[in-house]
TIMI-737027 format. One line per 10 residues: number of its first residue (from 0); for each residue x negated, y, z negated of N, C-alpha, C, O. Coordinates in nm, 4 decimals, decimal comma. Example, Ala and Ser with C-alpha at 12.3 -4.5 7.8 and 13.67 -1.06 7.14 Angstrom:
! residues 2
0) -1,3190/-0,5690/-0,7800/-1,2300/-0,4500/-0,7800/-1,3200/-0,3300/-0,7800/-1,4236/-0,3319/-0,8465  -1,2850/-0,2250/-0,7080/-1,3670/-0,1060/-0,7140/-1,2900/0,0030/-0,7870/-1,3409/0,1138/-0,8039
//
This chain:
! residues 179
0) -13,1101/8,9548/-8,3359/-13,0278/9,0500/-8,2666/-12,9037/9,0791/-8,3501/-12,8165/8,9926/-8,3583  -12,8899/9,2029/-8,4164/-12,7693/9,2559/-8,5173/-12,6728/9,3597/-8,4321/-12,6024/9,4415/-8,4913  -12,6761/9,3483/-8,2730/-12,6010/9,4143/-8,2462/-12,4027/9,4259/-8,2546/-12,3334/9,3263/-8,2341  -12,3624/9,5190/-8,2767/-12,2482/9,5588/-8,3394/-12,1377/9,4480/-8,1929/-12,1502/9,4356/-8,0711  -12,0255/9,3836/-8,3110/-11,9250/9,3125/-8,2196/-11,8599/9,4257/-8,1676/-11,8672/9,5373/-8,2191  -11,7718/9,3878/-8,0268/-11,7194/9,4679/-7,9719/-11,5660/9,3875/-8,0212/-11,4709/9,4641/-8,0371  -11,5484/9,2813/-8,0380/-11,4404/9,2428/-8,0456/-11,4302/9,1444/-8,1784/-11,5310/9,0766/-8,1985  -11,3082/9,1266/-8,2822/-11,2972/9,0650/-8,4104/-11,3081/8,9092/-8,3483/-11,2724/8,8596/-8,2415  -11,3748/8,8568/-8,4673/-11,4279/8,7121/-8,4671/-11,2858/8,6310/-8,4515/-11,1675/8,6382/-8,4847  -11,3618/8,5632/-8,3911/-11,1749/8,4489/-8,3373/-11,0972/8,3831/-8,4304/-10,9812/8,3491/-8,4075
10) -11,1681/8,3592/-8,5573/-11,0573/8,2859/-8,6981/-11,0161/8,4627/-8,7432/-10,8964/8,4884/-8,7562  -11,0788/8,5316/-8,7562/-11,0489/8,6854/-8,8190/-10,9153/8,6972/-8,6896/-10,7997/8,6803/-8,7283  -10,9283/8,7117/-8,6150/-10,8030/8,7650/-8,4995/-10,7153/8,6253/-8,5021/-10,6285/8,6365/-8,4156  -10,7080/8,5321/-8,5509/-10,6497/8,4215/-8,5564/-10,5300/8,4372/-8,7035/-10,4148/8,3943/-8,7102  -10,5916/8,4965/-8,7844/-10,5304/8,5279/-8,9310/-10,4826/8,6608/-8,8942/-10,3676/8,6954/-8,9214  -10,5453/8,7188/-8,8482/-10,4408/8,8780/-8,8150/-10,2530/8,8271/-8,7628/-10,1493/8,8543/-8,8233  -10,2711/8,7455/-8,6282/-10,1271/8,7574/-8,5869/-10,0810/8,6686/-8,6299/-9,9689/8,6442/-8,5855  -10,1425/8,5616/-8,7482/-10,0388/8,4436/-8,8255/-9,9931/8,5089/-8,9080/-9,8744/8,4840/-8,9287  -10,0511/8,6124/-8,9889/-9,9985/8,6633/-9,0943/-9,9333/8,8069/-9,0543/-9,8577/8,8648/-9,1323  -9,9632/8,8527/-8,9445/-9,8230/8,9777/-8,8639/-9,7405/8,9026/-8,8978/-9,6696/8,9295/-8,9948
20) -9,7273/8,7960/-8,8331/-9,6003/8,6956/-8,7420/-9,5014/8,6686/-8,9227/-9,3884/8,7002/-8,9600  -9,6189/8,5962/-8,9905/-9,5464/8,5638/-9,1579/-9,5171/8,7084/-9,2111/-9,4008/8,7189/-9,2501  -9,5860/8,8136/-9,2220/-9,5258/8,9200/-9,2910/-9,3839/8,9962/-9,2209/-9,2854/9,0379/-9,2818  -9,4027/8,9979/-9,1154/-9,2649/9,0608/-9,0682/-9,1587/8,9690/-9,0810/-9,0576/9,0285/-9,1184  -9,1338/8,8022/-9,0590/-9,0920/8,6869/-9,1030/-9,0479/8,7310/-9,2755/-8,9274/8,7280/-9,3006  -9,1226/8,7616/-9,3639/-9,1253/8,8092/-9,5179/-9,0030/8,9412/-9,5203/-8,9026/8,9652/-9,5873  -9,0652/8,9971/-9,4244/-8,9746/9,1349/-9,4341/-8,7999/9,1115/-9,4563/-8,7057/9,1260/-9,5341  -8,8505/9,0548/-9,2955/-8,6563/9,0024/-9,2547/-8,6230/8,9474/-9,3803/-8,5706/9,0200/-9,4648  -8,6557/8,7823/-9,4127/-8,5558/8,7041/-9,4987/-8,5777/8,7932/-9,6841/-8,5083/8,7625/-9,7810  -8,6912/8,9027/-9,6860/-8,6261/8,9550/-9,8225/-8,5259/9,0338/-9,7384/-8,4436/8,9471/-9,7088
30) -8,4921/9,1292/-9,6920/-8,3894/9,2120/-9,6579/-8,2176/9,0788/-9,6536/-8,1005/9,0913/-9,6896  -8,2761/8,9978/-9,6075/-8,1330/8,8936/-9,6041/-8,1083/8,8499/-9,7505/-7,9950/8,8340/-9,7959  -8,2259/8,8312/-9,8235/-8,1765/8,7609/-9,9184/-8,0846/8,8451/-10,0288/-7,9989/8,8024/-10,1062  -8,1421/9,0035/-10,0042/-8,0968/9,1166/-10,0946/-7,9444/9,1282/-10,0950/-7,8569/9,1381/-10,1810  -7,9523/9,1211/-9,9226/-7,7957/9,1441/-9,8558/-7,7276/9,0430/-9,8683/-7,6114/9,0831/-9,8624  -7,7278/8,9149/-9,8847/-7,6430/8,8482/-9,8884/-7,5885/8,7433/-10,0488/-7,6492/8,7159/-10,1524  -7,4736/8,7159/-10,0078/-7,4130/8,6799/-10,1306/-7,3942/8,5049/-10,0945/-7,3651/8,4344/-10,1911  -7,4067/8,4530/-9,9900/-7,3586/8,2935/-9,9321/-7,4637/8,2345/-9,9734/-7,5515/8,2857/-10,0429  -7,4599/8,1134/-9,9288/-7,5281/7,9742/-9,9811/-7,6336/8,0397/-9,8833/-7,7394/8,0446/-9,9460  -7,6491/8,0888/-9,7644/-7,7639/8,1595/-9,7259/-7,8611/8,2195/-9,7889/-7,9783/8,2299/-9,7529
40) -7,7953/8,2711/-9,9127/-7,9190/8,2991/-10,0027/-8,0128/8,2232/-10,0713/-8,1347/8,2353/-10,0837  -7,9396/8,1499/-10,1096/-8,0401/7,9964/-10,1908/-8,1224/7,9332/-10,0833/-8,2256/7,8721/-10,1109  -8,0591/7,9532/-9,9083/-8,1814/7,8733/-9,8259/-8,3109/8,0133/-9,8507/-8,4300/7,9872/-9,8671  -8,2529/8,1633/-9,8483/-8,3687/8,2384/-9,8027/-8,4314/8,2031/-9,8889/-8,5262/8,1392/-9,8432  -8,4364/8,2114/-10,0788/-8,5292/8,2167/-10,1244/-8,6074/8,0464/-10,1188/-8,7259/8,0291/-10,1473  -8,5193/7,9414/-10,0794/-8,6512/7,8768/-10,0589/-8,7432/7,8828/-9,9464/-8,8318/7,7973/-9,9468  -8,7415/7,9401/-9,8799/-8,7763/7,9553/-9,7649/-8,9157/8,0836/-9,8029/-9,0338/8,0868/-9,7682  -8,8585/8,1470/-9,8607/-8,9210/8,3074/-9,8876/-9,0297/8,2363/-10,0277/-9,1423/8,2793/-10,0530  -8,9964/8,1811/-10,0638/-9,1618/8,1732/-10,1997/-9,2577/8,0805/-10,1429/-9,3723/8,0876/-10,1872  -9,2317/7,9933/-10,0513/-9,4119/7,9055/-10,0062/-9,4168/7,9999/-9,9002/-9,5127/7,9552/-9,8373
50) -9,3811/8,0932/-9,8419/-9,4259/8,1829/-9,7106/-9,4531/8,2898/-9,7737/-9,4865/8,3861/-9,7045  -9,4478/8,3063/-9,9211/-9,5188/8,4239/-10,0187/-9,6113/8,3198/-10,0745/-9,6991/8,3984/-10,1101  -9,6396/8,2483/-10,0954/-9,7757/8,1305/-10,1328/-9,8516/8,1268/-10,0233/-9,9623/8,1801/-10,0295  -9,8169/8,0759/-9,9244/-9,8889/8,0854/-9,8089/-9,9574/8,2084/-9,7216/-10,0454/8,2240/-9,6369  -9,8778/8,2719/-9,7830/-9,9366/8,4463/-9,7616/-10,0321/8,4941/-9,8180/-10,1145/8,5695/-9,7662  -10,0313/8,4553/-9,9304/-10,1217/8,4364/-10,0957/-10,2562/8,3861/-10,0668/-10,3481/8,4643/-10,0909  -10,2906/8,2512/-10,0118/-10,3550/8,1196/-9,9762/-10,4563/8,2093/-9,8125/-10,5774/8,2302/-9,8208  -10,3913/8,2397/-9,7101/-10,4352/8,3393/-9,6369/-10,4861/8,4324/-9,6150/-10,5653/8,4485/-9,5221  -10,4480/8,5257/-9,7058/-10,5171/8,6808/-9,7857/-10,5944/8,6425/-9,8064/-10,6847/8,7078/-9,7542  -10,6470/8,5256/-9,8836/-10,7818/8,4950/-9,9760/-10,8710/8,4823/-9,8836/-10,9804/8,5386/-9,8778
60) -10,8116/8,3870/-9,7899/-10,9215/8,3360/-9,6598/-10,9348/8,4432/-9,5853/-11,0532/8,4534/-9,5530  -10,8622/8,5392/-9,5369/-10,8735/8,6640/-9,4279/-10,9897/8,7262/-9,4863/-11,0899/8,7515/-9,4194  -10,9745/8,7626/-9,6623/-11,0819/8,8609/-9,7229/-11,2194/8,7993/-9,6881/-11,3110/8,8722/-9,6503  -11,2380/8,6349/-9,7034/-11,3452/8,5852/-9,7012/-11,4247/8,6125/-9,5314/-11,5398/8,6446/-9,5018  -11,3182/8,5862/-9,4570/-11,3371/8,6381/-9,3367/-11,4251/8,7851/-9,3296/-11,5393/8,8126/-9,2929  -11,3259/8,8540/-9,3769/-11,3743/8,9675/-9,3251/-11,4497/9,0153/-9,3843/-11,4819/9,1296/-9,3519  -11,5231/8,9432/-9,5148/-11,6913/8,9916/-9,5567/-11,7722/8,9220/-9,5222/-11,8918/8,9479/-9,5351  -11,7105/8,7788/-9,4510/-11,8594/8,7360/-9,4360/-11,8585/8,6746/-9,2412/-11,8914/8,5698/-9,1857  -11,7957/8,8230/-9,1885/-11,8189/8,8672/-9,0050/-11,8444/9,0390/-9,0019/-11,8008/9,1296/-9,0729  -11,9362/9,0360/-8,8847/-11,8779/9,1823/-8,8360/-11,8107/9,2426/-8,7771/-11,7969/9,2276/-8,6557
70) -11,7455/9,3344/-8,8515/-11,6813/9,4151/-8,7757/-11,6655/9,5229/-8,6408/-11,7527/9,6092/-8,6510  -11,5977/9,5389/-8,5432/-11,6196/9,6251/-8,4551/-11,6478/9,7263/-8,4332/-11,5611/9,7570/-8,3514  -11,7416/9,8550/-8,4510/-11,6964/9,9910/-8,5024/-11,5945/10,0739/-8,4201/-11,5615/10,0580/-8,3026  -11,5520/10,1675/-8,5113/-11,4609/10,2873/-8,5017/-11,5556/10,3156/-8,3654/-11,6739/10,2954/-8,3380  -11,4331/10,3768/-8,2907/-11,4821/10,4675/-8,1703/-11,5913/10,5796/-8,2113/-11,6234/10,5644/-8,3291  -11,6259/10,6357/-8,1790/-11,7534/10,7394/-8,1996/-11,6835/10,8678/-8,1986/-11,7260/10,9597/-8,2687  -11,5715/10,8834/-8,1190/-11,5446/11,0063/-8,1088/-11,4195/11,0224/-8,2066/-11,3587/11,1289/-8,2171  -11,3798/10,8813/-8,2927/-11,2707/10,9269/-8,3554/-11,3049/11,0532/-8,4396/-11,4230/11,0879/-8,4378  -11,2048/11,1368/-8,5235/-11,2413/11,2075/-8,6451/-11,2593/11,1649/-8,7461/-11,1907/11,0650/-8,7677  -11,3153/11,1907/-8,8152/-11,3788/11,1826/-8,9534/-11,2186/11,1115/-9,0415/-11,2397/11,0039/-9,0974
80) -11,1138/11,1507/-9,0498/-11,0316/11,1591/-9,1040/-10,9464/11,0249/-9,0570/-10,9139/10,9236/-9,1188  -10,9259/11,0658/-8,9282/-10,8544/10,9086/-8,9026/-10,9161/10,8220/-8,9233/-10,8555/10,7372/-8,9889  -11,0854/10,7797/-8,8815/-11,1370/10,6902/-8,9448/-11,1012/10,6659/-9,0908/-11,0416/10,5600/-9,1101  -11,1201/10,7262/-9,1757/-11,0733/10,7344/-9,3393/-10,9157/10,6820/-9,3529/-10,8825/10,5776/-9,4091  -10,8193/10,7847/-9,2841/-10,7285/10,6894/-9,3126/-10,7202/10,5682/-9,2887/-10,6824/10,5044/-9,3869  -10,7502/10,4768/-9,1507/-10,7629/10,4067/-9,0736/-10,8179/10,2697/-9,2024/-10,7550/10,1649/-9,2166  -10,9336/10,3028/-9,2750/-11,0124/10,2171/-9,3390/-10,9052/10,2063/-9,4512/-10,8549/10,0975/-9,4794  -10,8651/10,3435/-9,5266/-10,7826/10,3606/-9,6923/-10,6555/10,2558/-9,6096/-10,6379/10,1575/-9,6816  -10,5783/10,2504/-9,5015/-10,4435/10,1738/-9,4829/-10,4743/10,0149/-9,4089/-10,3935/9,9307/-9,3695  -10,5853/10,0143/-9,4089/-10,6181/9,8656/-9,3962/-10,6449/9,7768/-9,5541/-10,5922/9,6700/-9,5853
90) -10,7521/9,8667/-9,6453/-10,6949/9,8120/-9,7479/-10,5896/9,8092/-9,8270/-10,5760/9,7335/-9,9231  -10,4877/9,9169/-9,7776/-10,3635/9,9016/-9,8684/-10,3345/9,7730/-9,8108/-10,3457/9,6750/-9,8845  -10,2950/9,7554/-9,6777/-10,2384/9,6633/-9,6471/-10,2881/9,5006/-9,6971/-10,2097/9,4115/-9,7295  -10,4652/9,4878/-9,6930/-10,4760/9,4106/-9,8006/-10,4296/9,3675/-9,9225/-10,4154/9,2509/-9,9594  -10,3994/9,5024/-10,0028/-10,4048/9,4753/-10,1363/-10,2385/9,4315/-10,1662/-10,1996/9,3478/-10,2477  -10,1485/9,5221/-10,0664/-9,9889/9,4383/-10,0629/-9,9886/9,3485/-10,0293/-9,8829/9,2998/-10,0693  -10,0654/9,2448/-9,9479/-10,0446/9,1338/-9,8897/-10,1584/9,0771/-10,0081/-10,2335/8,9968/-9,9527  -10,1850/9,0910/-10,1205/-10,2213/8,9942/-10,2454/-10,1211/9,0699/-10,3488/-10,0853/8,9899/-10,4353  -10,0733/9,1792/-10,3641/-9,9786/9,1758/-10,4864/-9,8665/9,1201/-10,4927/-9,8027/9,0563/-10,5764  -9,8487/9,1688/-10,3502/-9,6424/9,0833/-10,3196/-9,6221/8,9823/-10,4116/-9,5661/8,9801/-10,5212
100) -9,7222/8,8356/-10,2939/-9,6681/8,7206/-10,3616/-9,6998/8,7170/-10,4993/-9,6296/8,6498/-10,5750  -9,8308/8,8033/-10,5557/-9,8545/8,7886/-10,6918/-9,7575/8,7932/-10,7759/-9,7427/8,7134/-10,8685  -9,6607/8,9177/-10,7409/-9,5463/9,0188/-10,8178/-9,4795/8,9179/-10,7939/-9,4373/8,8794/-10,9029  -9,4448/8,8518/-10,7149/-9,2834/8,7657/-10,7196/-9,2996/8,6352/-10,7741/-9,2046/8,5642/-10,8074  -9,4377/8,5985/-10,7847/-9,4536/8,4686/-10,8786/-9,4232/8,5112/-11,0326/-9,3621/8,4497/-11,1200  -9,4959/8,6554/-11,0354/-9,4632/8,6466/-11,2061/-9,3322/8,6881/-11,2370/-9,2744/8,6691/-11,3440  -9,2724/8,7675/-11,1000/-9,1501/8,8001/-11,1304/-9,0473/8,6687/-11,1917/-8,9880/8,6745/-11,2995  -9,0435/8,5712/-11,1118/-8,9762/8,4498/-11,0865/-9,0338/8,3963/-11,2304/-8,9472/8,3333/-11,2910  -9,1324/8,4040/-11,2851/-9,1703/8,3474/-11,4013/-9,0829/8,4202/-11,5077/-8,9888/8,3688/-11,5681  -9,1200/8,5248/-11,5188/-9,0680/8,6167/-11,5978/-8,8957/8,5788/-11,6148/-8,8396/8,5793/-11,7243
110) -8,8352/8,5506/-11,5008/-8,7142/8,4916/-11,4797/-8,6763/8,3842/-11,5839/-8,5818/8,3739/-11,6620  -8,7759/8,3138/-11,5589/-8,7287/8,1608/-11,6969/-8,7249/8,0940/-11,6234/-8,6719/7,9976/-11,6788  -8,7478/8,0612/-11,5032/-8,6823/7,9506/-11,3945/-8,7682/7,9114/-11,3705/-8,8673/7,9841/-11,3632  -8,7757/7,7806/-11,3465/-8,9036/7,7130/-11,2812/-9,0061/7,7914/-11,1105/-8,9236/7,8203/-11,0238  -9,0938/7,8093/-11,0844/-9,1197/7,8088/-10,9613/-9,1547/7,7623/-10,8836/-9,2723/7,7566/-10,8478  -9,0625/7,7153/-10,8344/-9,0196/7,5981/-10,7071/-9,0401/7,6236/-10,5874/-8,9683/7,6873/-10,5104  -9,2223/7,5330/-10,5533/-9,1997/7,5592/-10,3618/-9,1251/7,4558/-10,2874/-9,0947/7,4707/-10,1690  -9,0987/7,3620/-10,3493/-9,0231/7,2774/-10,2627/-8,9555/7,1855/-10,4088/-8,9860/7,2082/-10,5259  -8,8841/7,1078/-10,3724/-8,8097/6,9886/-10,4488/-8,9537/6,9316/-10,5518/-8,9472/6,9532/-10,6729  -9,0482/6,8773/-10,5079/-9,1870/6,8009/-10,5791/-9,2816/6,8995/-10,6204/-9,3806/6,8653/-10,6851
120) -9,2572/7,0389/-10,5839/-9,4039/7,1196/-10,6077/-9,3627/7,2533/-10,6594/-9,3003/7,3413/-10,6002  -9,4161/7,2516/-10,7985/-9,3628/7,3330/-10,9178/-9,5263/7,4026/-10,8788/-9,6188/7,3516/-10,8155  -9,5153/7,5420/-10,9473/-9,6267/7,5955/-10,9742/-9,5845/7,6487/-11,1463/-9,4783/7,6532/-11,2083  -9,7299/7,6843/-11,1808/-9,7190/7,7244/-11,3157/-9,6849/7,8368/-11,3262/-9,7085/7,9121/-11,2318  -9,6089/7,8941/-11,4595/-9,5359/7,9997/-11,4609/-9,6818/8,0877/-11,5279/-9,7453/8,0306/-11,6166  -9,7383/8,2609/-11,4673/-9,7946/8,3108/-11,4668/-9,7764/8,4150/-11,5830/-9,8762/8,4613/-11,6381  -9,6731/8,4452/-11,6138/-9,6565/8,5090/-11,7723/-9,5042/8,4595/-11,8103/-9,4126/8,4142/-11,7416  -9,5137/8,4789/-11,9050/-9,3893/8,4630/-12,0265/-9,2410/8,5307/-11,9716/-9,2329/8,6470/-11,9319  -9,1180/8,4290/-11,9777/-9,0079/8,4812/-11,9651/-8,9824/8,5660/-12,0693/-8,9863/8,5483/-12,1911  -8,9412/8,7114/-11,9663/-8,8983/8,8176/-12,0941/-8,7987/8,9267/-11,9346/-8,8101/8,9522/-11,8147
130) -8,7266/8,9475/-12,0312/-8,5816/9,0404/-11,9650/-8,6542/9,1578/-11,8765/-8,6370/9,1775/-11,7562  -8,7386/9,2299/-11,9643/-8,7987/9,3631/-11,9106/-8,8616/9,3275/-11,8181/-8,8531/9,3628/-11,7006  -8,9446/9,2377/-11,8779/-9,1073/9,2190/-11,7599/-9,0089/9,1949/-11,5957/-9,0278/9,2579/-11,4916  -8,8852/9,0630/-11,6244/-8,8606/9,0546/-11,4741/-8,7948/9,1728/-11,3993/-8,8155/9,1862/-11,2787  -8,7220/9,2526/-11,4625/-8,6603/9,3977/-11,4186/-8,7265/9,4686/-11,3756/-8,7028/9,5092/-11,2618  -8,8760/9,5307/-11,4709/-8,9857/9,5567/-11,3996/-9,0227/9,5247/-11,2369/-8,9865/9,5800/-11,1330  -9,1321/9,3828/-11,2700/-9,1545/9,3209/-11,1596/-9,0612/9,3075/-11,0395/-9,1112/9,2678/-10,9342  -8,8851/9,3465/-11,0457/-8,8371/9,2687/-10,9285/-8,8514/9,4630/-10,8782/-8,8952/9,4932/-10,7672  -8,8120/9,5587/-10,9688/-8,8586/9,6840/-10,9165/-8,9453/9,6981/-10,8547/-8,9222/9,7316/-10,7385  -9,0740/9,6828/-10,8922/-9,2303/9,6460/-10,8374/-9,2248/9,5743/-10,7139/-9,2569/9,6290/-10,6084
140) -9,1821/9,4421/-10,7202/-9,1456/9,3728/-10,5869/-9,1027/9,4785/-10,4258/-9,1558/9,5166/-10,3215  -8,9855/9,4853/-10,4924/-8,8951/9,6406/-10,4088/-8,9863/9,7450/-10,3396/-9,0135/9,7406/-10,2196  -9,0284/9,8338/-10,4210/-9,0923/9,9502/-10,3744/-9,2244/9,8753/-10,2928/-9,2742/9,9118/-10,1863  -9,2567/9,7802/-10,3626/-9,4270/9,7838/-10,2994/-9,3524/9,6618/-10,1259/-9,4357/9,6198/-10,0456  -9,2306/9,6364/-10,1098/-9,2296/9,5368/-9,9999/-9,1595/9,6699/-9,9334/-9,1606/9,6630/-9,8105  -9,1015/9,7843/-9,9831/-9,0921/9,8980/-9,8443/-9,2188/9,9719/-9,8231/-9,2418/10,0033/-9,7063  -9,3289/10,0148/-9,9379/-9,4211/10,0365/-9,8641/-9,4914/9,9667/-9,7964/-9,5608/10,0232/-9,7119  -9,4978/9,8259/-9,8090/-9,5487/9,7679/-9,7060/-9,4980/9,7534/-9,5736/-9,5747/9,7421/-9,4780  -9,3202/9,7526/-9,5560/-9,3328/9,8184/-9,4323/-9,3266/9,9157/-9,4059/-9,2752/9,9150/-9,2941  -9,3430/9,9990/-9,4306/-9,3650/10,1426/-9,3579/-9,5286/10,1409/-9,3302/-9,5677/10,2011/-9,2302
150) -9,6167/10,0806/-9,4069/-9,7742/10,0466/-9,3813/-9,7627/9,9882/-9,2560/-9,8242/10,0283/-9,1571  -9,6967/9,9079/-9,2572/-9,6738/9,7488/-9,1195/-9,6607/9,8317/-8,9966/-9,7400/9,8292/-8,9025  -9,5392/9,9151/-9,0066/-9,4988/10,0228/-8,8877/-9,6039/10,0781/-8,8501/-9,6598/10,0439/-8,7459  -9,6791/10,2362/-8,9802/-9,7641/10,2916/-8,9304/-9,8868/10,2462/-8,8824/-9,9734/10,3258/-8,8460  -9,9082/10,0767/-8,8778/-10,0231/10,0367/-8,8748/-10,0159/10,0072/-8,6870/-10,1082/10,0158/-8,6060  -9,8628/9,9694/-8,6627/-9,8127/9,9159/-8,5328/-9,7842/10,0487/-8,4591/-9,7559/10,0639/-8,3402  -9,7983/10,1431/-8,5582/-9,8128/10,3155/-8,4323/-9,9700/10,3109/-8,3881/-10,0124/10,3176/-8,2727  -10,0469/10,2978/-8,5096/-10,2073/10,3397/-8,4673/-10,1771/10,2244/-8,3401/-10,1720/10,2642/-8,2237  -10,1578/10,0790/-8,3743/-10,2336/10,0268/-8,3113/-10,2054/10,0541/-8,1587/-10,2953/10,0470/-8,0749  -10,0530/10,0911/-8,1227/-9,9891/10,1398/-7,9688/-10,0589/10,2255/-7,9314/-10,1100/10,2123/-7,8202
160) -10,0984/10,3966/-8,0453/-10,1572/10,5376/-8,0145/-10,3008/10,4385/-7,9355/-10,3064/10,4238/-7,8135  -10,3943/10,3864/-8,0206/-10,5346/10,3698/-7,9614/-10,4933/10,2645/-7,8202/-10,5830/10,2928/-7,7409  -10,4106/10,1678/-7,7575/-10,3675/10,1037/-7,6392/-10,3506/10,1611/-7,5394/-10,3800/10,1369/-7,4223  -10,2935/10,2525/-7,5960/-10,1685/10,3310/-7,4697/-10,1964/10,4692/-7,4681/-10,1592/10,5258/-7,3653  -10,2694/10,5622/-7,5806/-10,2669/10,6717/-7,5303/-10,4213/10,7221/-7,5808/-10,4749/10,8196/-7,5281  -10,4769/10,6553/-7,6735/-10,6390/10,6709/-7,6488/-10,6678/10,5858/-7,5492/-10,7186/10,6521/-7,4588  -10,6620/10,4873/-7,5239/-10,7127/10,3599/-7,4253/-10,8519/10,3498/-7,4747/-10,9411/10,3546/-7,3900  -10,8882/10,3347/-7,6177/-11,0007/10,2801/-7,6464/-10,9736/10,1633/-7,6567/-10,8646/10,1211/-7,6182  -11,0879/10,0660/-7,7234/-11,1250/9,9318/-7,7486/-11,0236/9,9021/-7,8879/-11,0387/9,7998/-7,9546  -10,9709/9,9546/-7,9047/-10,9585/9,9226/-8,1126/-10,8072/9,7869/-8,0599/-10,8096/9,6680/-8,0917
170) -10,7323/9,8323/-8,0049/-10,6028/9,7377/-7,9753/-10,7307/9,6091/-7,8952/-10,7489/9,4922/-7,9291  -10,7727/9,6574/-7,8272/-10,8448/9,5506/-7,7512/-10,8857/9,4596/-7,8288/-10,8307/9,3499/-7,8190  -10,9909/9,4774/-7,9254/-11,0299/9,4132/-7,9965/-10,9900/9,3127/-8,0416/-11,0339/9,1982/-8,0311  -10,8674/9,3694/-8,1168/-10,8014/9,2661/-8,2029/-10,6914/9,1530/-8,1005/-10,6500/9,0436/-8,1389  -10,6653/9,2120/-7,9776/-10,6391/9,1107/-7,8435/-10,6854/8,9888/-7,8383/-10,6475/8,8760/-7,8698  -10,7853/9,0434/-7,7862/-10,8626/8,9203/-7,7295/-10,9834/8,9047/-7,7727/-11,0117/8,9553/-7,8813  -11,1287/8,7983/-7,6653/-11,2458/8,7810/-7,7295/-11,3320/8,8947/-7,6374/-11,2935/8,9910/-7,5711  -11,4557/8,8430/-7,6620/-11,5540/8,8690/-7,5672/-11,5108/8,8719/-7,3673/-11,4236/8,8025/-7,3150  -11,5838/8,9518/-7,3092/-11,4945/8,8863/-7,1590/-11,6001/8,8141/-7,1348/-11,6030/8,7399/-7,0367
//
């Protein structure tokens, strides 16, 4: 029996709102760390690189997830188009939630500085300290963590539009299980 889920598999909807919950968590403390000049900053960024590792570590497992379950389908009556976007801004949102932490590890490498998730746990530096590359990368960092939220937002409009004013299954889905 290959009939189509009506609702996302329970570790798949389990990794959806740990990693909402960590990416908007990501959002805030980069916006603090940008803004601020106090010893607050030295807590954000330790705080901010194992919750970009762990973000990292997650992505991997979500992807594995989500090739090896099925998925719910698109409503029938959506359009052609929103479906398309719908699919093209789910993988963006994938692919920012594996470049981020990528970009800020090599950024931080690129830095010269060790990368430090905690006091005992160094990771290896991913390319060569050099001036440009980190100027680059912390640019890169930047643009791709506002398009990701504005992705985050427009993803938290679809998901209200299909709840509240389609009243299809698609918010449902990702709710809850089976009834």
């Amino acid at each position: 029996m290959n009939a189509q889920p009506t609702h996302f598999a329970p570790l798949a909807r389990l990794l959806h709102w740990l990693m909402a919950l960590m990416i908007l968590a990501m959002l805030f403390i980069g916006v603090g760390m940008v803004a601020s000049v106090s010893e607050r900053h030295e807590w954000l960024i330790h705080l901010h690189k194992p919750l970009g590792i762990a973000i990292l570590l997650l992505v991997i497992v979500r992807l594995v997830v989500r090739f090896s379950t099925q998925q719910p389908p698109m409503p029938a009556d959506m359009p052609a188009l929103q479906v398309l976007v719908a699919k093209l801004s789910h993988w963006l949102l994938y692919a920012l939630m594996l470049l981020m932490p990528l970009i800020g590890w090599a950024m931080i490498s690129a830095s010269g500085e060790p990368v430090m998730l905690s006091s005992g746990l160094r990771l290896p530096s991913i390319i060569a300290a050099n001036a440009h590359s980190f100027a680059f990368l912390r640019s890169a960092h930047t643009y791709l963590a506002y398009l990701l939220f504005v992705t985050v937002l427009l993803h938290l409009a679809a998901a209200l539009f299909h709840g509240f004013i389609r009243r299809d299954e698609v918010l449902d889905s990702m709710l809850r299980g089976k009834d």
